[in-house]
N, C-alpha and C positions, 0 to 999 in steps of 0.2 A: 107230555103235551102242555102240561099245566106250566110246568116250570119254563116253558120255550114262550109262553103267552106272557110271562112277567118280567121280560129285560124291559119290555117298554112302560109298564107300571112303574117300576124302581127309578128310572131313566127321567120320568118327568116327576114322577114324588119325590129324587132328591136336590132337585131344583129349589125347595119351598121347607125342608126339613133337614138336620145333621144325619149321615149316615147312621150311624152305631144310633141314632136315639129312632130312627127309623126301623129298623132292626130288635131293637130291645121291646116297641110297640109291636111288629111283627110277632117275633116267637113267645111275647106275652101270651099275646090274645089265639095264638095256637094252642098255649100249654092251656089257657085258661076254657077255650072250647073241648078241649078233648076232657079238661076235669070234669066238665059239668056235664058230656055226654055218659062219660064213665066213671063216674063216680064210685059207683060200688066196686068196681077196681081196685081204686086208690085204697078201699078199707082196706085192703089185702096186700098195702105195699110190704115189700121185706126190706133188709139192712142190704141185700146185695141186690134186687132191684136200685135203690137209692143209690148206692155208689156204684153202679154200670151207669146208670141214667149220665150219672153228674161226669163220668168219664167221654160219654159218646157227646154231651153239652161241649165238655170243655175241647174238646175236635172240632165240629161244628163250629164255634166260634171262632177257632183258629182256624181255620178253612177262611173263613168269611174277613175277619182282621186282617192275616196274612196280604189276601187276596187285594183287600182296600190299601193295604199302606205299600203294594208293591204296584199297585195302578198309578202311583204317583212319581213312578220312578223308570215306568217303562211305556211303550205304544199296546193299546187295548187289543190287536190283531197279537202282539208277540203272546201278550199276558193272555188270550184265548185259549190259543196251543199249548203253553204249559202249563194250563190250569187241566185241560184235558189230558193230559198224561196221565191224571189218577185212572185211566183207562185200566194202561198195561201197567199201574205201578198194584192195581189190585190183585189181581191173581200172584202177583211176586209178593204181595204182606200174604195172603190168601193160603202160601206152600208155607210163611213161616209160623204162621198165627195159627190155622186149622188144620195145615198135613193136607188141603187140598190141589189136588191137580191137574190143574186145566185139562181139557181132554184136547185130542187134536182139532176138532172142529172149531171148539172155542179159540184156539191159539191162532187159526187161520181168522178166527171172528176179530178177533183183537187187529192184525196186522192191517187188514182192513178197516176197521175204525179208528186205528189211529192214522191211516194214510187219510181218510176222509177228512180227518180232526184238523191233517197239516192242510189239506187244498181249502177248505173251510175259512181258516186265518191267514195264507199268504196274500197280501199285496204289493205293491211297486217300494211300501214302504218296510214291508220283511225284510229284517235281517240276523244274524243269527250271534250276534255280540254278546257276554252272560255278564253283567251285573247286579249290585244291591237289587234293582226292582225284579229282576230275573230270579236272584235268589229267593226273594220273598215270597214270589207267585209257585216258584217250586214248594217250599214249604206249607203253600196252600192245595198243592196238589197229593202230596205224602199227607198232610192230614183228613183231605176228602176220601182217599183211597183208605188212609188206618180208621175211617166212621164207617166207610161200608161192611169193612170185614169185620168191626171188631161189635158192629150190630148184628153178623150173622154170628159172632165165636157167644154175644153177653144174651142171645133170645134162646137159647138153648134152657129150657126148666126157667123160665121166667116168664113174666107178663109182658107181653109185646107193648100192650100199652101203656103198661105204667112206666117202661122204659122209654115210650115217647115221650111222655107228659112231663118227667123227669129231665130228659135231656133238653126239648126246647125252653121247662122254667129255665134251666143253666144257663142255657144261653141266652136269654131276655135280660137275667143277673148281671151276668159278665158285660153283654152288649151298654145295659146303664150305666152301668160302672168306668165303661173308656169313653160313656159320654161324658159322664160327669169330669173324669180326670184329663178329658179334653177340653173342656169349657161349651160342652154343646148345648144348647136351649132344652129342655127337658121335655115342656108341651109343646104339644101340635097345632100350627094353626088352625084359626075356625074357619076352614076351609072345606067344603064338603067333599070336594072332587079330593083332597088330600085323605078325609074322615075313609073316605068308600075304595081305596088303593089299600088304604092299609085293614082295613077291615078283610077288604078281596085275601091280601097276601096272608093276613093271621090265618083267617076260617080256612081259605083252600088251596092257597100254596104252602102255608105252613103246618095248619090245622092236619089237613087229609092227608096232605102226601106223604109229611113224614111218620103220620100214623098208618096210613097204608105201605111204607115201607118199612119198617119195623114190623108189620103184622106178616109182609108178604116174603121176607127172609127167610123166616122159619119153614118157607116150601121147596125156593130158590138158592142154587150156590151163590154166594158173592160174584164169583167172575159172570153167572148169567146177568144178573139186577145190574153192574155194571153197564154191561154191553147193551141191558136196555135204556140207562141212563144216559148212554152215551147218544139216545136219538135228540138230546136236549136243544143242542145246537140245529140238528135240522129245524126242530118248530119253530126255533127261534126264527130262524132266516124266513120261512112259507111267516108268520105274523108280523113280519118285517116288511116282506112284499108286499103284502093285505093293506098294510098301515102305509106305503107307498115310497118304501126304501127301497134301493134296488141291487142283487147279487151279481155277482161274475158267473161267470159261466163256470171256472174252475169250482167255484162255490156251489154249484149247484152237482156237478160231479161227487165232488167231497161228501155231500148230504146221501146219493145214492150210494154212494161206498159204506157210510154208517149203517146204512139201512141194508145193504148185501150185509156186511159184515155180524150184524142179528140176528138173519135170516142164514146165515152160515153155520152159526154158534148151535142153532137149533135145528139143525138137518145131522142124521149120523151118516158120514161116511159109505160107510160098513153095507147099509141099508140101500143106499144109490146103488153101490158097486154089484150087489147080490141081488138088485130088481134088473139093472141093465144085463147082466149076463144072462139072466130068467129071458128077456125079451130078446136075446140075439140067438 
């Protein structure tokens, strides 16, 4: 929900700031919240926390770059849809990465979110052509898909949080770094409404979620956390409405398919078929 509340944060902060120096304040001020709530953590980091952290960073980031340098080469409805493929591309890293395998209910949960995924981003200006900006937004969907699994393969005997703290510095690192090698202004304007976006995005889009999802792997498969992730774009669109943009009707389909398809993933089968025979 959180995540779905901040297209329109980003959307008007980076009006007034360069992305990537927007970004590198972002997961700053995430890594730097989670240091100073957990501090006694960090006494206990190990040499393979550090380099899991710096790994799941260096995904992250390319998720996020990828995603920006192929928004400039393609329409934001095509780049929606292929950024959401990290859907069904996770359980396919998921069988090579962990030996895990989808169960059937999940598989029918996925067909359904990504059909949601497609009514979601089609409009009159959909079309299905695959260039540069197409490629790039794929490779930002293979690296969003290889950060979820390969935070359920590195939380196994590790610290959930020092692997978050670790991973968003990484990417704060990286994020300054293609400011810099971009020519982007470094500070932030003294702007309050910009100060309180990015404060909002470090503490509790960055801050929480990615600490609450690193903490919350180690209960869940990848392919579930997925399938919950993939309710993103619903909020997005319901804070969309709120703020006074307006969906398609298809759009509003596509939201109720993501949310069947969750509510699919977490029902067994087995258990329907074995209560309905009971009652007949």
């Amino acid at each position: 929900m959180i995540w779905g509340s901040t297209f329109l944060v980003t959307k008007y902060a980076i009006h007034f700031v360069g992305l990537f120096t927007y970004l590198g304040y972002n997961f700053g001020i995430g890594a730097l919240t989670l240091a100073l709530l957990f501090r006694r953590h960090l006494r206990r980091l190990t040499g393979a926390e550090l380099r899991r952290g710096m790994i799941l960073g260096v995904l992250l980031f390319s998720g996020y770059a990828l995603q920006t340098l192929g928004l400039q080469y393609t329409i934001t409805s095509k780049a929606g849809f292929i950024t959401g493929l990290y859907i069904p591309l996770v359980p396919f890293f998921a069988v090579l990465l962990l030996r895990q395998r989808p169960s059937l209910e999940a598989g029918l949960g996925f067909v359904f979110s990504l059909l949601g995924l497609t009514l979601l981003s089609v409009n009159k200006n959909f079309n299905l052509s695959f260039g540069l900006g197409e490629a790039l937004i794929l490779g930002c969907a293979v690296a969003f898909a290889l950060h979820i699994v390969c935070i359920s393969k590195f939380v196994a005997g590790a610290d959930a949080l020092n692997l978050a703290i670790v991973q968003l510095a990484t990417t704060s690192l990286l994020s300054f770094a293609t400011a810099l090698s971009t020519h982007q202004e470094l500070l932030l304007p003294g702007n309050g409404t910009i100060w309180g976006a990015v404060l909002f995005m470090g503490v509790v889009d960055i801050g929480f979620c990615l600490g609450a999802m690193n903490w919350a792997q180690q209960y869940i498969s990848s392919t579930h956390a997925a399938l919950i992730y993939a309710c993103e774009p619903v909020w997005a669109g319901i804070f969309g409405t709120l703020a006074g943009q307006t969906l398609s009707g298809l759009a509003w389909v596509g939201g109720a398919c993501i949310c069947l398809g969750m509510i699919m993933s977490e029902v067994r089968l087995g258990t329907l078929l074995k209560g309905r025979r009971r009652s007949d």
